[in-house]
C-alpha positions as semicolon CSV with decimal commas, in nm:
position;residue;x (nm);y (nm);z (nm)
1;X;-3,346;1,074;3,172
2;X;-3,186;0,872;3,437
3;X;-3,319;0,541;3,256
4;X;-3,187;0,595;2,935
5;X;-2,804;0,641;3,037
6;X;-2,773;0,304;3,179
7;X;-2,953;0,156;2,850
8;X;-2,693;0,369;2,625
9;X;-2,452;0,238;2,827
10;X;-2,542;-0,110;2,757
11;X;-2,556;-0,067;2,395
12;X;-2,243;0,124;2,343
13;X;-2,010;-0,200;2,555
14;X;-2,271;-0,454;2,333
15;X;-2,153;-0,219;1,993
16;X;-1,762;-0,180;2,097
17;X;-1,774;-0,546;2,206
18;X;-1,436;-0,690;1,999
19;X;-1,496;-0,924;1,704
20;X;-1,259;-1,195;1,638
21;X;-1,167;-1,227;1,279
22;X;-1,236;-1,564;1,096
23;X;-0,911;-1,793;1,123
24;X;-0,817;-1,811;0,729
25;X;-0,851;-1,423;0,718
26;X;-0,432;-1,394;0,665
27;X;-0,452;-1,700;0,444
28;X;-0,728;-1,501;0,223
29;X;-0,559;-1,157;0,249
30;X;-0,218;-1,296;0,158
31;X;-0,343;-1,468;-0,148
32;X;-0,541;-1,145;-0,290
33;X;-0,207;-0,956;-0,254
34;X;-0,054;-1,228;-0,434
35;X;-0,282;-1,238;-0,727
36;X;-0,286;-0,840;-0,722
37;X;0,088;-0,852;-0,756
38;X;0,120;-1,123;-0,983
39;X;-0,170;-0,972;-1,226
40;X;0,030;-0,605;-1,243
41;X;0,378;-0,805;-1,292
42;X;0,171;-0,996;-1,583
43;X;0,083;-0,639;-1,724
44;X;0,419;-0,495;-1,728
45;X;0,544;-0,788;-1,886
46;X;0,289;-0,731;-2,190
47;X;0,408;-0,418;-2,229
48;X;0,568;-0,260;-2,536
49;X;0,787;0,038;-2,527
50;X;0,723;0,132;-2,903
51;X;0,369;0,203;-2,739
52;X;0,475;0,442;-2,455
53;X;0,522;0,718;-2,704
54;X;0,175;0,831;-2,670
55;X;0,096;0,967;-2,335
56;X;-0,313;0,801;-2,366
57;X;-0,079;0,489;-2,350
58;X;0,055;0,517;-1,967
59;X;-0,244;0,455;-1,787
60;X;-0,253;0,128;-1,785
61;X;0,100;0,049;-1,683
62;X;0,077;0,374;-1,453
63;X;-0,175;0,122;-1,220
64;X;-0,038;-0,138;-1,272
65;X;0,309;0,002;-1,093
66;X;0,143;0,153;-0,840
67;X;-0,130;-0,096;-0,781
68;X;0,154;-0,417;-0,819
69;X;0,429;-0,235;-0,572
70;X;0,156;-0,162;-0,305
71;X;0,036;-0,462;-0,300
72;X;0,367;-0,616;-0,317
73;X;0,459;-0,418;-0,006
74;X;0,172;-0,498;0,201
75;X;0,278;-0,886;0,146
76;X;0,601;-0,855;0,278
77;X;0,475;-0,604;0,582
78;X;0,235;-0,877;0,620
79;X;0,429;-1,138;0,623
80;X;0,672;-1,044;0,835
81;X;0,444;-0,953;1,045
82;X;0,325;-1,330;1,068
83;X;0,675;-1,425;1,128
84;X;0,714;-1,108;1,417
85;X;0,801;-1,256;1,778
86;X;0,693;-1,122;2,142
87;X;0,965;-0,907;2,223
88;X;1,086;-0,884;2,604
89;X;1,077;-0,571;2,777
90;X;1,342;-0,342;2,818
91;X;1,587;-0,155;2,573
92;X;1,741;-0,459;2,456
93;X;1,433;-0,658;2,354
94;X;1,298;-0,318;2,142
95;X;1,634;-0,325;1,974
96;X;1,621;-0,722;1,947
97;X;1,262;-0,653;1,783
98;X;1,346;-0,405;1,550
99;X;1,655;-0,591;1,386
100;X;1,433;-0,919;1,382
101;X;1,184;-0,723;1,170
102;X;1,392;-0,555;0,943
103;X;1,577;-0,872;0,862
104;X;1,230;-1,031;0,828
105;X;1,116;-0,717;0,566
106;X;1,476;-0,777;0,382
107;X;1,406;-1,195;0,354
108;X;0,988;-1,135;0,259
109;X;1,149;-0,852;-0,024
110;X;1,412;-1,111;-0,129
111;X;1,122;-1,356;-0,195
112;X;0,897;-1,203;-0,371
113;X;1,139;-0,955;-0,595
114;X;1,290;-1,339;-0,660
115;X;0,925;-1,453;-0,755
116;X;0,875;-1,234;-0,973
């Protein structure tokens, strides 16, 4: 039984080893949020209001809300996450951090409501 923990061991640090990502993985992501938000935007344009009478009517511009503002916020979260800096330590570089980012989620919001 001895034998065997050594050899579990080994295979559990070769299986948890960490896996780089491939380098255009952000570049990929951020352009399938992009056409995810720019195909729901497409679909609320075509909409017509005489149409949301019947109820059968909503599902389509149901997803594409939901779908379209998800997908529009995980393009801003990750693009200011791109943009986020290494903060120094203490109090004052948490703070420093935190307004960077929120002013980096307000300017990534700005862009693509403007977009749109």
């Amino acid at each position: 039984m001895t034998e065997a923990t050594p050899n579990l061991e080994g295979l559990l640090r070769e299986a948890l080893a960490p896996v780089e990502p491939p380098e255009d993985l952000v570049e990929r992501l951020e352009s399938t949020l992009m056409s995810i938000t720019e195909m729901a935007v497409d679909e609320l344009e075509a909409w017509e209001l005489s149409a949301m009478r019947d109820p059968r009517n909503w599902g389509r511009p149901a997803a594409a809300i939901v779908l379209g503002g998800t997908a529009g916020a995980a393009l801003v979260l990750l693009r200011a996450r791109r943009r986020a800096h290494v903060a120094p330590a203490g109090v004052s570089g948490v703070r420093d951090s935190a307004e960077r980012t929120i002013r980096d989620l307000g300017r990534e919001t700005r862009k693509l409501l403007g977009n749109l």
